[in-house]
N, C-alpha and C positions, 0 to 999 in steps of 0.2 A: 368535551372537546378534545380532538384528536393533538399530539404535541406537534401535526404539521400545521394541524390550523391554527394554535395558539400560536405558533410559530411569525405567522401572518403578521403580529401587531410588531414583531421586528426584524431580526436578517432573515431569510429564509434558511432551510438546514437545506444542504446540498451534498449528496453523494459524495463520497471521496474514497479515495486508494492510497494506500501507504506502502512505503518496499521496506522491509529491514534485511538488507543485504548481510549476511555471516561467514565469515571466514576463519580460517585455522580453527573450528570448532573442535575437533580432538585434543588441540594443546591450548594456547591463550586465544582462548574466544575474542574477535575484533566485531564490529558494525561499522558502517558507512554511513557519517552524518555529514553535515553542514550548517553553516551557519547564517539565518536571515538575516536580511539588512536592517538597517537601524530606524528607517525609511515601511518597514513593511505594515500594513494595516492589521493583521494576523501576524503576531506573537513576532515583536520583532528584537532581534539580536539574540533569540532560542538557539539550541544545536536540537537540529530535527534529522526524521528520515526523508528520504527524496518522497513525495510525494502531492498530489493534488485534487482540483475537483472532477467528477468527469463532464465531459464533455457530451456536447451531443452527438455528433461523429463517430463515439467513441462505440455505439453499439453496431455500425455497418462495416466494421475493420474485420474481415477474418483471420480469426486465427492459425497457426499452421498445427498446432495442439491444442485441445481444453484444458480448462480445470480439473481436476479429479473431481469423481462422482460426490464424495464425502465432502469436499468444499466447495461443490456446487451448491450442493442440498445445505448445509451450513447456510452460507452466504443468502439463501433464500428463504431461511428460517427467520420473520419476524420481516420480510421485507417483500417487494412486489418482484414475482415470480419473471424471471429472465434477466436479471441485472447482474448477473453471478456476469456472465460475457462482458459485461462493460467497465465492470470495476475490474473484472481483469485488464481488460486493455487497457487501462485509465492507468495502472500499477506500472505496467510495460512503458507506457508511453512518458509517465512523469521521471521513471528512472533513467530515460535516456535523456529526456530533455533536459534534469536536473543535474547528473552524474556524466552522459556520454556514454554509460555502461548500457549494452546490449545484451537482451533476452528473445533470442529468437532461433527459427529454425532455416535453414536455405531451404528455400522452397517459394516456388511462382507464388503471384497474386492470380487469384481467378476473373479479376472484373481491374477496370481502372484503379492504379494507386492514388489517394486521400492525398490531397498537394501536400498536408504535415508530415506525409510519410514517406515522401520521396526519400530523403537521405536511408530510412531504415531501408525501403526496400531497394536503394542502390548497392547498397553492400548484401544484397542476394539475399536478404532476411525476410521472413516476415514475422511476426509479434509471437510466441510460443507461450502458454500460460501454464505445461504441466508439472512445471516444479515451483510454483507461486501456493504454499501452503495458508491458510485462513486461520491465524492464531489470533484475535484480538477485533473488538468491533468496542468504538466509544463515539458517544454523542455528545458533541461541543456544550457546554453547560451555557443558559438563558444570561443574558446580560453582555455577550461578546458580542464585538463588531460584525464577525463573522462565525456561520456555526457551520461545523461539519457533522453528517454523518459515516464516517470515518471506517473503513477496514483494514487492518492489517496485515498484510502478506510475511510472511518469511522467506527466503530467498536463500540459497548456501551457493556463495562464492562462483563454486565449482560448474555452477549453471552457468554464468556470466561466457558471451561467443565471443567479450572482448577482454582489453586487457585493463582490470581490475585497476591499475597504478596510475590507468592512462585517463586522467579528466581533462582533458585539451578541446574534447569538443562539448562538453556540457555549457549551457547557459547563463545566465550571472543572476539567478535568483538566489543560489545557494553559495556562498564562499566560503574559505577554507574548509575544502570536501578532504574530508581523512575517515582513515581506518580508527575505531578510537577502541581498546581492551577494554571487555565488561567492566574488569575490575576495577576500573578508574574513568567510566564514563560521566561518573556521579560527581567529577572535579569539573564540568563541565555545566552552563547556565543550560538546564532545561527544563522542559513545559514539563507541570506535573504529569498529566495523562504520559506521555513521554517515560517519566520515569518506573509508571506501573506495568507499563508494556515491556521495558529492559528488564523489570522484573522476573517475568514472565518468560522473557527470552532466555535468560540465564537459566532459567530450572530445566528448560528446555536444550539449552545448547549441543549435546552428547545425543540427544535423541534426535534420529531423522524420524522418528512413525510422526500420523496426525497426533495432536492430541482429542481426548477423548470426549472433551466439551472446548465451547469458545468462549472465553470470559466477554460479556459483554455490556458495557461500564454505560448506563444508560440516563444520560440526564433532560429528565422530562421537563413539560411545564409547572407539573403540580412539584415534582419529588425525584430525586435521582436515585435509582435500583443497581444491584451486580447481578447482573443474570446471568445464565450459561446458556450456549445454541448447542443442542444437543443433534443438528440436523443430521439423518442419515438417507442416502440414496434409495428411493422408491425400488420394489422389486420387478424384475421384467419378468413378465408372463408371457 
């Protein structure tokens, strides 16, 4: 039995996208968290990244940039081929909705704008995905209310078309949204998966390349595994 159909006898696992925004990476490495309410069904009073499940919508949104080839082919390693486009939008979209921080390019829409997207593409945007790197994939372990299947993006600051300080138009899922230093993120309540990825982040900070595999923390029905996506972009003939 597949771990979507075991899946079946409780939440279903649902796609999801994660941002971990980075800033001042050459001196004190910071991230961009928040914190759930106490109220939420999924991990509540955590300091998380902005992020969420995607949507159905989420795969007719054009981009104004892709993915890179390398976190295309990632992203579609172990998973159902085209979904690399939607978890990127779903990344874009939760960071604005959560944060107010914008990732995008000025550039037309080619067809009618999505009623969610009016506000982005009022400010002359549309959703840009080519600096959303693919460092991290986890599957919500069996027994939660809710499960995700989870990607995480890396994100450095310097991408951001708005102003990083300015959460004024972000939504009231996430509160007390702050920059918080690696060094001391860990004085902060969060979800374990949470703290493997800042892990992760850390050894990474100084480096902008991909990295070389994707750790990816996989909790089945039968057994939970650490595998790596070693996905690389097919060669054009």
């Amino acid at each position: 039995m597949s771990d979507r159909k075991a899946a079946a006898e409780g939440p279903p696992i649902r796609d999801a996208a994660t941002v971990i925004v980075l800033r001042d990476r050459d001196t004190r490495p910071r991230v961009l968290m928040g914190q759930r309410g106490a109220k939420a069904a999924f991990m509540p009073n955590k300091f998380v990244f902005p992020g969420g499940a995607v949507d159905a919508g989420d795969r007719a949104v054009p981009l104004a940039t892709p993915l890179t080839p390398v976190c295309t082919a990632r992203l579609e390693d172990d998973a159902p081929s085209g979904i690399a486009h939607s978890l990127a939008v779903a990344a874009i979209r939760e960071l604005w909705e959560e944060t107010g921080q914008l990732l995008g390019r000025r550039a037309p829409w080619p067809d009618a704008v999505p009623t969610d997207w009016l506000p982005f593409a009022g400010a002359g945007l549309r959703p840009s995905a080519e600096h959303l790197q693919f460092v991290f994939r986890a599957i919500t372990p069996p027994g939660r209310p809710r499960r995700f299947d989870a990607r995480f993006f890396l994100l450095d600051a310097e991408a951001l078309v708005s102003d990083p300080d300015n959460f004024s138009e972000a939504e009231d899922e996430l509160a007390h949204l702050q920059w918080i230093e690696l060094d001391r993120v860990r004085d902060f309540d969060l979800p374990f998966i949470t703290e493997v990825v800042l892990a992760e982040v850390a050894a990474r900070a100084r480096d902008e390349a991909p990295p070389e595999s994707v750790p990816f923390f996989h909790n089945g029905a039968e057994e939970s595994l650490f595998l790596r996506l070693h996905g690389k972009p097919m060669r054009e003939d």
